[in-house]
C-alpha positions as CSV (number, residue, x, y, z in Angstrom):
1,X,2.8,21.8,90.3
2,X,2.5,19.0,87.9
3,X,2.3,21.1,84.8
4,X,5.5,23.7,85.8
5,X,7.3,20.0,85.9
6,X,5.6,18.9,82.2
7,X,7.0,22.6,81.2
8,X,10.2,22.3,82.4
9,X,10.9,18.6,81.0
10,X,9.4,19.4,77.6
11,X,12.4,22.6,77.6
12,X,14.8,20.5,78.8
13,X,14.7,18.1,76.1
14,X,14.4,20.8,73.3
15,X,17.3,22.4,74.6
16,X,19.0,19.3,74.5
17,X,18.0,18.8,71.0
18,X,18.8,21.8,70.1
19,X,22.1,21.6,71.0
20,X,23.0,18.1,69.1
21,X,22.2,19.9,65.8
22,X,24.9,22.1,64.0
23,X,23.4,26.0,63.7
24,X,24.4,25.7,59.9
25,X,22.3,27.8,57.9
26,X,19.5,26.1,55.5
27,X,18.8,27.4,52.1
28,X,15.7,26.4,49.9
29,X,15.3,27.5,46.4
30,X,12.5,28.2,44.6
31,X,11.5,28.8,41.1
32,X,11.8,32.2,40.0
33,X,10.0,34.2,37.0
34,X,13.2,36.3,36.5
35,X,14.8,32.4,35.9
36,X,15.2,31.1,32.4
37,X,16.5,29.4,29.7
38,X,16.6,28.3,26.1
39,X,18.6,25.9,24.1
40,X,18.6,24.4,20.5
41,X,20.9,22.2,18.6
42,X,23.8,23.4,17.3
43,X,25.2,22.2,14.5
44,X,23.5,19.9,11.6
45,X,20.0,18.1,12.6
46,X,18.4,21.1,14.1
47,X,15.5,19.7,14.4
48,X,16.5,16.4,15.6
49,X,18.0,16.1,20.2
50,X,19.9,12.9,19.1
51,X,22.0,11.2,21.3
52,X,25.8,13.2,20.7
53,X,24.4,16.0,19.5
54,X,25.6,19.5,20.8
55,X,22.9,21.2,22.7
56,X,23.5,25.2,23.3
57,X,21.9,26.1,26.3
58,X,21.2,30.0,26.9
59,X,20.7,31.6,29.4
60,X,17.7,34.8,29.0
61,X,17.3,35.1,32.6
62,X,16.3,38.6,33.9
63,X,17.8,38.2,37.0
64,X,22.0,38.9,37.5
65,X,24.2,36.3,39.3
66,X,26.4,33.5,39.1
67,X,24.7,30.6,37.7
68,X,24.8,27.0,38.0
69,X,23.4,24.0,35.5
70,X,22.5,20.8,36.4
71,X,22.0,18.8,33.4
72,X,19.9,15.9,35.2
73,X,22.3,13.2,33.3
74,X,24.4,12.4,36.1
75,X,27.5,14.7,34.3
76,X,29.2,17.9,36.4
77,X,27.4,20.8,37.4
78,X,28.4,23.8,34.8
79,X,28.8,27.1,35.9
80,X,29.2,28.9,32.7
81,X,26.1,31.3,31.4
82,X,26.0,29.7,28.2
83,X,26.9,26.1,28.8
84,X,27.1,22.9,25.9
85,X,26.3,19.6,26.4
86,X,26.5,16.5,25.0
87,X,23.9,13.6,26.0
88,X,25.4,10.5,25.3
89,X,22.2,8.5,26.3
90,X,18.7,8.3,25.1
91,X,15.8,9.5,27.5
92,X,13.9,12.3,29.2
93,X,16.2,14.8,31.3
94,X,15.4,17.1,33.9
95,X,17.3,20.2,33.3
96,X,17.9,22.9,35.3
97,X,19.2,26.7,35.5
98,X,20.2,28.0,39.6
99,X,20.7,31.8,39.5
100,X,22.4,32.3,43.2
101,X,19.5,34.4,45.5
102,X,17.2,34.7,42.5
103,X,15.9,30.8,42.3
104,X,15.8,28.1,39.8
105,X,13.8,26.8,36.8
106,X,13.7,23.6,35.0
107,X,12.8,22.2,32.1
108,X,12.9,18.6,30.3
109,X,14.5,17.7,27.4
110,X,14.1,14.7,25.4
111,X,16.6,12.9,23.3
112,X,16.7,10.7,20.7
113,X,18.6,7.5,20.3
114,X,20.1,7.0,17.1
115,X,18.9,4.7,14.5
116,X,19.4,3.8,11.2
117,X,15.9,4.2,7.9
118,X,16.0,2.3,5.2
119,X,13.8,3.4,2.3
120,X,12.9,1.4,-0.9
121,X,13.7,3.7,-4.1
122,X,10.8,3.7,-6.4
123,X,10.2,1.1,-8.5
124,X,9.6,0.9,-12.1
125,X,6.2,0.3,-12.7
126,X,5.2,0.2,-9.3
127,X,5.7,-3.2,-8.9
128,X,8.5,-5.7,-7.6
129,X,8.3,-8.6,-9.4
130,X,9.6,-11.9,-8.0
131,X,13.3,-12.4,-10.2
132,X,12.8,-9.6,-13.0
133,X,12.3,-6.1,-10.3
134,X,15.5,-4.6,-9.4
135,X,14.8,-3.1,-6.0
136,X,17.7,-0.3,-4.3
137,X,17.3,1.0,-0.9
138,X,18.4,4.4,0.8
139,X,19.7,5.2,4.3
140,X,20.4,7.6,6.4
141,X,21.7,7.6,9.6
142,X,22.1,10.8,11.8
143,X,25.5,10.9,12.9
144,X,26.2,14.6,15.2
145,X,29.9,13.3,16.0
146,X,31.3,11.9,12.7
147,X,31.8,8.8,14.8
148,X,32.7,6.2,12.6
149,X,30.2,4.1,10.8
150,X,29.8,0.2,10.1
151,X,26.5,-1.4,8.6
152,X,26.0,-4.9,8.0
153,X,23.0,-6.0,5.7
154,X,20.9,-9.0,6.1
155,X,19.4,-10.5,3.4
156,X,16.4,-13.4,2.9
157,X,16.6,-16.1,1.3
158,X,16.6,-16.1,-2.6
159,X,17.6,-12.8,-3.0
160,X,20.5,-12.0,-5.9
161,X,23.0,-9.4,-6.2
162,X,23.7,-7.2,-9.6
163,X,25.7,-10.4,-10.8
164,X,23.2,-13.0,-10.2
165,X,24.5,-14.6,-7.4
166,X,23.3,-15.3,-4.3
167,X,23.6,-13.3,-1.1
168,X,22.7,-12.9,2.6
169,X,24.9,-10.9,3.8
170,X,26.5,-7.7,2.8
171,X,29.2,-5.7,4.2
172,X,28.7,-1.8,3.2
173,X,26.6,1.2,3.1
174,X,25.1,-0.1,-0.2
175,X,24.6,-3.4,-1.4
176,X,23.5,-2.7,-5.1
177,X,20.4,-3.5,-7.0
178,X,18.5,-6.6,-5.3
179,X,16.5,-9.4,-6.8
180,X,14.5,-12.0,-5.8
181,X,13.6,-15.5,-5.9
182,X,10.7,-15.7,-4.0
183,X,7.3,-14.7,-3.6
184,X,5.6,-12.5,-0.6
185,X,7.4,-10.2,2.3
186,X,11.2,-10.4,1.9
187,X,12.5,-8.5,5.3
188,X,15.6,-6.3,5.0
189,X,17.5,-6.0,8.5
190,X,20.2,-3.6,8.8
191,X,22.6,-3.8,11.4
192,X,24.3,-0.6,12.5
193,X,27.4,0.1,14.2
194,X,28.2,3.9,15.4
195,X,31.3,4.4,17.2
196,X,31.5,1.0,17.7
197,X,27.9,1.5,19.8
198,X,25.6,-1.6,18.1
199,X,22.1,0.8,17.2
200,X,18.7,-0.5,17.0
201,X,18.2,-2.6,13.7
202,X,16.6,-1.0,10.5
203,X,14.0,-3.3,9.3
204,X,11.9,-2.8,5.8
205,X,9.7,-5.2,3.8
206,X,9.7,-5.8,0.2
207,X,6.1,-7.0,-1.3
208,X,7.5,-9.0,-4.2
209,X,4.8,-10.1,-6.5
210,X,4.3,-13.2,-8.6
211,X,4.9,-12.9,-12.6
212,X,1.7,-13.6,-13.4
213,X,-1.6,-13.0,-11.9
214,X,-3.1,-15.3,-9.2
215,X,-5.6,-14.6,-6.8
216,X,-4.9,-13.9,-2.5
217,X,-6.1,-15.4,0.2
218,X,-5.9,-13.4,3.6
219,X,-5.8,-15.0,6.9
220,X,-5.5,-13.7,10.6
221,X,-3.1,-15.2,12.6
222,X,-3.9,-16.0,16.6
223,X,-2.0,-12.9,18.3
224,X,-0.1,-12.1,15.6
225,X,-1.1,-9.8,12.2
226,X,-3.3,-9.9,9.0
227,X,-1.2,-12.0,6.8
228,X,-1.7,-12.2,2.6
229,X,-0.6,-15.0,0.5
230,X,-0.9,-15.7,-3.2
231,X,-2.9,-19.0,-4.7
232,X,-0.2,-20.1,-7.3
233,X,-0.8,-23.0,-9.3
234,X,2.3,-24.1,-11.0
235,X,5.2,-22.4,-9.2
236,X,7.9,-22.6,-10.8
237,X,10.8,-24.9,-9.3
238,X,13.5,-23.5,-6.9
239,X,11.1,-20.6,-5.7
240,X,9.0,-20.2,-2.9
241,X,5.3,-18.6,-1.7
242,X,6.0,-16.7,1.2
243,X,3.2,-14.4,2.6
244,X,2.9,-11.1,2.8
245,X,2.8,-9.2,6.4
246,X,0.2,-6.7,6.0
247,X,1.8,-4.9,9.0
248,X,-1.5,-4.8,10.5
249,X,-2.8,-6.8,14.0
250,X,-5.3,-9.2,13.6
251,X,-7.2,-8.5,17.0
252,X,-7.9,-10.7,20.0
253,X,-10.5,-13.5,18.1
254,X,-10.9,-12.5,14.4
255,X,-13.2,-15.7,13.8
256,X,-14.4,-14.2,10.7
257,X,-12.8,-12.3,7.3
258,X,-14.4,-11.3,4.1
259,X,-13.0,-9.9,0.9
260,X,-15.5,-6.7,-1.1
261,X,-14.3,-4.6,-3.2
262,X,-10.4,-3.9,-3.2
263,X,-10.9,-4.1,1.3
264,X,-11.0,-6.8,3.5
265,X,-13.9,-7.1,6.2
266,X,-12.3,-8.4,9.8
267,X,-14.9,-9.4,12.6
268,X,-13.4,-9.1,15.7
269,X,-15.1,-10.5,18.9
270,X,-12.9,-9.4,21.2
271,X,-11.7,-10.4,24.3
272,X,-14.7,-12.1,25.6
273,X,-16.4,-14.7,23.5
274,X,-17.4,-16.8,26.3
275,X,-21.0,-16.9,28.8
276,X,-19.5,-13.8,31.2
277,X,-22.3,-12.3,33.8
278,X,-22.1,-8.6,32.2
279,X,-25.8,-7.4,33.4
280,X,-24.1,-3.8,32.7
281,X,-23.9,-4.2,29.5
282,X,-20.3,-2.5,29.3
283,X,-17.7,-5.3,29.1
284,X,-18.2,-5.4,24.9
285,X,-14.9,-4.6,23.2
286,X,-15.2,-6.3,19.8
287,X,-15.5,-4.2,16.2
288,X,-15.7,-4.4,12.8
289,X,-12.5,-3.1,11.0
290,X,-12.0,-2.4,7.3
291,X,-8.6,-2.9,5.5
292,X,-7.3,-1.6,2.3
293,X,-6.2,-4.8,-0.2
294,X,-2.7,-4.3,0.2
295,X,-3.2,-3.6,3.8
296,X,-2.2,0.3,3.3
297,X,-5.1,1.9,5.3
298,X,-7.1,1.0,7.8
299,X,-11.0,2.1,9.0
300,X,-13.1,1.6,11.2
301,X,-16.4,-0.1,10.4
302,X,-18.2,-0.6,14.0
303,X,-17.0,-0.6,17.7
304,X,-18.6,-2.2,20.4
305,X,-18.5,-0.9,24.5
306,X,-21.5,-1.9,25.8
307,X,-22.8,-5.5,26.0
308,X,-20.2,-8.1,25.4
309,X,-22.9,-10.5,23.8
310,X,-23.6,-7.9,21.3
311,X,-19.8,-8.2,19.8
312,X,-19.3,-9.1,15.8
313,X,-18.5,-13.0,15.6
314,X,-19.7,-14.3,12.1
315,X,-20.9,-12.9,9.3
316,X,-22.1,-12.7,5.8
317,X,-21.6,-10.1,2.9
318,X,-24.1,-10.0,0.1
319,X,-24.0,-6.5,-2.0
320,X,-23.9,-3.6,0.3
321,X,-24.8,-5.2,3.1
322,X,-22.9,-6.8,6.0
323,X,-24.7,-9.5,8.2
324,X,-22.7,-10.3,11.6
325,X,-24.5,-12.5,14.1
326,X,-23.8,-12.0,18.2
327,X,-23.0,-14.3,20.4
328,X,-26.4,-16.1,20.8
329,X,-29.2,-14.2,20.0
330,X,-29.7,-13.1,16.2
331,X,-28.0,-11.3,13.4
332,X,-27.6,-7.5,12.7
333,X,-27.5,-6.1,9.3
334,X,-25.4,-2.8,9.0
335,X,-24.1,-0.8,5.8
336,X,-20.2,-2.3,4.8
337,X,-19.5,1.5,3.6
338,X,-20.3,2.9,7.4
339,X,-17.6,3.7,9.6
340,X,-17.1,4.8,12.9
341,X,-20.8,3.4,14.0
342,X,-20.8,2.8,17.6
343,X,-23.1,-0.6,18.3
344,X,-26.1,0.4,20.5
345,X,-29.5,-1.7,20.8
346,X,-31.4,1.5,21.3
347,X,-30.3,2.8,17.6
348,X,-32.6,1.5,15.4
349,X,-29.5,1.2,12.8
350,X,-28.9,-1.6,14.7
351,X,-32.5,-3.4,14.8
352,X,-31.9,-7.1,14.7
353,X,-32.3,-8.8,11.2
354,X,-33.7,-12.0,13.0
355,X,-33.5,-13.6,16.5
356,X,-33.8,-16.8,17.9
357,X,-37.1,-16.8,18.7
358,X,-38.5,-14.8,15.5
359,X,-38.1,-18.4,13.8
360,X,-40.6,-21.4,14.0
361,X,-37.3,-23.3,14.9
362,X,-37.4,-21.4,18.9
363,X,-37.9,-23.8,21.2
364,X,-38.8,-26.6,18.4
365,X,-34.9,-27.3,17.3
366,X,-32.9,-24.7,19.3
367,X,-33.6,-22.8,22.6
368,X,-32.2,-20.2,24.1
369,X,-28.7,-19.9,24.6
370,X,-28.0,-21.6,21.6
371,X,-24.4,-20.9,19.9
372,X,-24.4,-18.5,16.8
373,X,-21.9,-20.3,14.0
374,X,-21.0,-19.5,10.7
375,X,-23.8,-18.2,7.8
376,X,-24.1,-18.1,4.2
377,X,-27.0,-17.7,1.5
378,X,-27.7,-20.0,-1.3
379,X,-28.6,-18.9,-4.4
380,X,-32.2,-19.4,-3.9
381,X,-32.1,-17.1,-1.1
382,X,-32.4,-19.9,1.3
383,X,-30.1,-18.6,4.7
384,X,-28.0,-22.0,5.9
385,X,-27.1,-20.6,9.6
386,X,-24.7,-23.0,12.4
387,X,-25.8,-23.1,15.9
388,X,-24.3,-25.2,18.5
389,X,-25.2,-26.0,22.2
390,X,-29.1,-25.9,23.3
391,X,-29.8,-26.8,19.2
392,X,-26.6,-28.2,17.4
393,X,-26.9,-28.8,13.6
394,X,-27.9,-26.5,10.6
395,X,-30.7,-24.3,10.4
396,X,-32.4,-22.9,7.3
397,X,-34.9,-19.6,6.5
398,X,-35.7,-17.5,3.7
399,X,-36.3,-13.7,4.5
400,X,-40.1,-14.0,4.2
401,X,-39.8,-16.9,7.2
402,X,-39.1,-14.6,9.9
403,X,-41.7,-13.8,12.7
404,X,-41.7,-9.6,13.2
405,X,-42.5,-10.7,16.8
406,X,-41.3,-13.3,19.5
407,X,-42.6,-16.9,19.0
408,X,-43.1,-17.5,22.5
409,X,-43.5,-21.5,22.5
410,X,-42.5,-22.8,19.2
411,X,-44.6,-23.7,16.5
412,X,-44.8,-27.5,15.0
413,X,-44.5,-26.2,11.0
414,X,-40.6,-25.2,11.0
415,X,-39.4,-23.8,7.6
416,X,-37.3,-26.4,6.7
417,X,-36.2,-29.7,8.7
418,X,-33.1,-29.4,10.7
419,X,-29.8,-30.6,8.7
420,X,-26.5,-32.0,10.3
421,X,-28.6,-32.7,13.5
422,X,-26.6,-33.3,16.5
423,X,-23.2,-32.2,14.9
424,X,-21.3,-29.8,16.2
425,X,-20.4,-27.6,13.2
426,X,-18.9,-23.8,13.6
427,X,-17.8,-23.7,10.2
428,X,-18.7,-25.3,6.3
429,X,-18.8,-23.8,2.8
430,X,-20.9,-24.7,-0.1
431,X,-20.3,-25.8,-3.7
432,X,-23.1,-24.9,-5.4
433,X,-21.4,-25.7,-9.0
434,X,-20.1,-29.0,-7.9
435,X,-23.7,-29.7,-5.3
436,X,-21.0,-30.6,-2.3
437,X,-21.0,-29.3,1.4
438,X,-17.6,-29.2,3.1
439,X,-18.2,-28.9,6.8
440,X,-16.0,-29.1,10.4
441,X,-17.0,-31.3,13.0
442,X,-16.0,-30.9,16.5
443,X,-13.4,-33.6,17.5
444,X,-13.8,-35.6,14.7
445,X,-12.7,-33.9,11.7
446,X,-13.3,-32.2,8.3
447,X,-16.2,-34.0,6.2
448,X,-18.0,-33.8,3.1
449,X,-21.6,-34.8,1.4
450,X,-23.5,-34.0,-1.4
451,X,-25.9,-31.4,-1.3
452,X,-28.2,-33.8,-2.1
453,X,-27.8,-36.2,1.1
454,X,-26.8,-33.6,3.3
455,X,-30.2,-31.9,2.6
456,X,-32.1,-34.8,3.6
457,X,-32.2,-34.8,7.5
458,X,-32.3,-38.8,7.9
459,X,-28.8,-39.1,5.8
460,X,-26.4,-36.9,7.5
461,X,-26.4,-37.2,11.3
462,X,-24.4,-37.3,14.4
463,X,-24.6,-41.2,13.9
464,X,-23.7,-41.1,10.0
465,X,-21.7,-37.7,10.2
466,X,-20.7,-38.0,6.4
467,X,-17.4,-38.6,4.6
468,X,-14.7,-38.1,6.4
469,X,-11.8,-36.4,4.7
470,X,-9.5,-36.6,7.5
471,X,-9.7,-36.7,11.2
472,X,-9.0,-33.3,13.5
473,X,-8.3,-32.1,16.6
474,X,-8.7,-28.6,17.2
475,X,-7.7,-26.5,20.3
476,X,-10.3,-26.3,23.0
477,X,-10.2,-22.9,23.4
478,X,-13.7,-21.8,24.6
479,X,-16.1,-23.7,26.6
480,X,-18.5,-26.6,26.1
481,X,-20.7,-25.0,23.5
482,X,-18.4,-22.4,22.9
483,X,-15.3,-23.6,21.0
484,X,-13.8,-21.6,18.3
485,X,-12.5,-24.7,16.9
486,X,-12.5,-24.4,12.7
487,X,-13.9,-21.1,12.6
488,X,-13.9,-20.4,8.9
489,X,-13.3,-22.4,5.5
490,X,-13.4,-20.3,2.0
491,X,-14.2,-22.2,-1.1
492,X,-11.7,-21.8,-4.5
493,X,-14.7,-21.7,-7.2
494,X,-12.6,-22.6,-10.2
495,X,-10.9,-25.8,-9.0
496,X,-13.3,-26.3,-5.6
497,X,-10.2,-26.1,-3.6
498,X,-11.4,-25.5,0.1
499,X,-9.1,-23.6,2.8
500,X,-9.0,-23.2,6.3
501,X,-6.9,-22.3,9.7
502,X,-6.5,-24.9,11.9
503,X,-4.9,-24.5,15.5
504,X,-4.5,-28.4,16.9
505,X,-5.2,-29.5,20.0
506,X,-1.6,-30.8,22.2
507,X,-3.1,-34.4,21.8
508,X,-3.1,-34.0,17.3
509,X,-1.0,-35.0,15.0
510,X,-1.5,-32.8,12.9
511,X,0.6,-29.6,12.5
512,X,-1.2,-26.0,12.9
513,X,-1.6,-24.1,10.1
514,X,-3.0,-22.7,6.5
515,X,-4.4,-26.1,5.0
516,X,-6.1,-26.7,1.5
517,X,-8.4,-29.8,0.7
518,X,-7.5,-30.5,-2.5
519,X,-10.5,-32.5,-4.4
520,X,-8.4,-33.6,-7.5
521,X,-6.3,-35.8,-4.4
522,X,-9.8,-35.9,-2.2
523,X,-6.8,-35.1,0.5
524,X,-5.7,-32.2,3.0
525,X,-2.8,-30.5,2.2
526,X,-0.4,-28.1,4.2
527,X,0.2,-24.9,3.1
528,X,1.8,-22.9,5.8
529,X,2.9,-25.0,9.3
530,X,3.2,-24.1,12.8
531,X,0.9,-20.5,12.7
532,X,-2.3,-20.9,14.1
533,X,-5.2,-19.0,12.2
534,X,-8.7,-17.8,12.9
535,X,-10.6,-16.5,10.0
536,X,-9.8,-16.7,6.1
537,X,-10.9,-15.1,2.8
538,X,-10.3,-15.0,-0.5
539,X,-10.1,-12.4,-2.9
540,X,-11.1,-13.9,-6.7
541,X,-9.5,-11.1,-8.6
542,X,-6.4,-12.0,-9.8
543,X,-3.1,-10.1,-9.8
544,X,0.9,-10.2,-9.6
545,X,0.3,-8.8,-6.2
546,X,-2.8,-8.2,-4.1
């Protein structure tokens, strides 16, 4: 009895249901293999789906009906066979063909918005030259509709019409032969309206060289790109040294350049510098990239993806060879002419030059855990190699010094006594012409010694830290131990100039930027403010450009 009342209630309120709906008949379509369509451009740009061009949609369906086109841009539905249309905004678009009781199909269709290029005619002789190079440019600019055009050119500073005069802005489709007063990138904007619609701007660089030669110095700027300037001596007055934008990222913590024949060596250490628990080994994402001079091609030296204490931070070029040293356990030597290595401990390309405890210094000066700085080689073949935190000061070794197995405890008879003991130095460069040692010490500033004092452990010190050129602050960004701080200084070997990137702490004075001690003044001096830099080099070969 209880269920012939559960079946009659549950009917009941169907029927009910049933009857609030109206009976009108529901139709589904479905794609169809006897659907289709092509389309193509018609009219100039062929090869181009701009925004206001005409697009000729046909239809090549086998099946026979009337047909419907939905053009997924928000416009009517068409119910010619062989509609037009007209996008008249950038983006992707869902089209679609309805043959009535045959089905659909759809395809997308991309357009593209429209935008003004800009090119640079060639140049006599290759080069721009700051003042004497006429430069031209070339544009072209799509326009399907024949809407009306209206460009308006933006100039930099210093640059000179065909008259010699001044100018920085120009009304027109061509401003004439350009000059210009200034050294390094001059940027070119175009402004472009089309149909009174304001287009995205058209932006080109001009690398305008110096008239005579002078050597470069390259420098990565923090989350910005590889940047180029030229060393000029005497500039003449009323122009400026701009740098050049080599178009090319510097990376997440470039701490280290270095300039080899014609390229320029970038050690990146990636995202993770800092003590991280990465027992997997796969949180490494620094490399070693190679770039061309002028910053026209780019390769790829060595990637890291497994352990993130295995990523490049510092390093050392000496013929063929490129040293780079890990977070805190040694330094690897690979080939500067290999590319595309991947870093892995089990390849024995990547066999550790030394570690920390193939020294007599292990455990008797630094322990492990200690900091891997910067690194060069004298003359003599004597390594001078930073460490800071668990064994903070300068360490020394000759090739023949190093242990082919662990030194488990230390020994008492340490190559060479420890130098700079107790200072906390990530970066220095050596004079060996002039017998001076310029070095960076945390929170205090930039100092200098002779060779002579600084090599005799009882004269330089964290309580007698040297000659102080001037007093720094740099950014804490890092850990204890860990600071990038002054990560790089290159040395000028004609005049003994010595440059650096600094990135100031909020509590400095002084501004962030490219500086230069200048040892005719014994003073720092400011060449670029308010970019903050990681590493530096310096390419000795002198030319009107790179």
């Amino acid at each position: 009895m209880r269920l012939v009342k559960y079946i009659f209630t549950v009917l009941s309120l169907t029927l009910s249901l049933v009857g609030c709906v109206e009976n009108n008949p529901l139709y589904e379509t479905f794609p169809s293999d006897k659907v289709a369509f092509k389309y193509s451009v018609d009219g100039d740009y062929k090869i181009d789906y701009l925004v206001g061009s005409t697009i000729q949609f046909e239809n090549t369906s086998e099946a026979i009906g009337s047909c419907s086109w939905n053009f997924g841009d928000g416009s009517s539905v068409i119910t010619e066979s062989n509609p037009k249309h007209i996008f008249q905004v950038a983006g992707t678009y869902n089209v679609t063909l309805f043959v009535q009781d045959e089905g659909t199909v759809t395809k997308k269709i991309f357009i593209s918005d429209i935008f003004p290029t800009i090119k640079i005619d060639p140049i006599e002789g290759g080069l721009c030259e700051v003042n004497n190079t006429p430069v031209h440019f070339s544009v072209s600019l799509p326009n399907p509709q024949n809407l009306s055009v209206d460009f308006t050119w933006v100039l930099p500073e210093g640059t000179m019409d065909t008259n010699g005069n001044s100018i920085i802005e120009y009304k027109g489709a061509d401003p004439g032969q350009l000059r210009f007063k200034n050294v390094g990138s001059q940027k070119i904007v175009l402004k472009t309206t089309l149909g009174g619609r304001s287009l995205e701007e058209g932006v080109v660089n001009v690398q305008v060289g110096y008239n005579q030669p002078a050597k470069t110095i390259y420098y990565a700027v923090k989350g910005g790109n590889l940047m180029a300037m030229k060393l000029i001596p005497n500039m003449s007055a009323g122009m400026k040294n701009n740098s050049f934008d080599l178009g090319i990222k510097s990376g997440q913590h470039p701490l280290n350049l270095f300039f080899s024949d014609s390229c320029l060596y970038v050690l990146d250490a990636g995202k993770q510098f800092t003590y991280i628990d990465d027992a997997d080994g796969v949180m490494g994402d620094g490399a070693i990239s190679v770039v061309a001079y002028d910053g026209s091609k780019v390769e790829t030296l060595l990637t890291n993806a497994k352990a993130a204490f295995d990523d490049p931070f510092y390093g050392y070029i000496e013929g063929n060879d490129l040293y780079f040293s890990d977070r805190n356990t040694g330094i690897t030597k690979v080939t500067k002419t290999s590319r595309n290595m991947a870093m892995d401990r089990t390849d024995p390309r990547f066999s550790y030059f030394v570690q920390n405890d193939r020294l007599q210094y292990y455990n008797v000066g630094y322990a492990f855990g200690a900091m891997n700085a910067c690194m060069t080689k004298l003359k003599d073949g004597t390594w001078w190699w930073s460490k800071t935190y668990n064994g903070v000061g300068l360490y020394r070794f000759k090739d023949s010094d190093i242990s082919a197995t662990a030194i488990s405890f230390g020994a008492a008879n340490k190559p060479y006594p420890v130098l700079a003991s107790g200072l906390f130095i990530k970066s220095f460069v050596i004079d060996e012409t002039r017998g001076v040692i310029y070095y960076a010490v945390r929170d205090k500033g930039l100092y200098k010694a002779t060779l002579t004092d600084f090599q005799d452990p009882l004269k330089i010190t964290s309580a007698n830290p040297g000659t102080l050129i001037q007093s720094l602050i740099s950014d804490s960004e890092g850990s204890t131990g860990e600071y990038i701080d002054i990560c790089q200084m290159v040395l000028d070997s004609d005049d003994g100039s010595v440059y650096f990137g600094y990135r100031k702490d909020a509590a400095s004075i002084v501004t962030s930027g490219l500086k230069r001690y200048n040892p005719a003044t014994n003073k720092i001096e400011s060449i670029i403010d308010n970019v903050e830099i990681y590493g530096i080099a310096i390419n000795n070969t002198k030319a009107k450009l790179f």
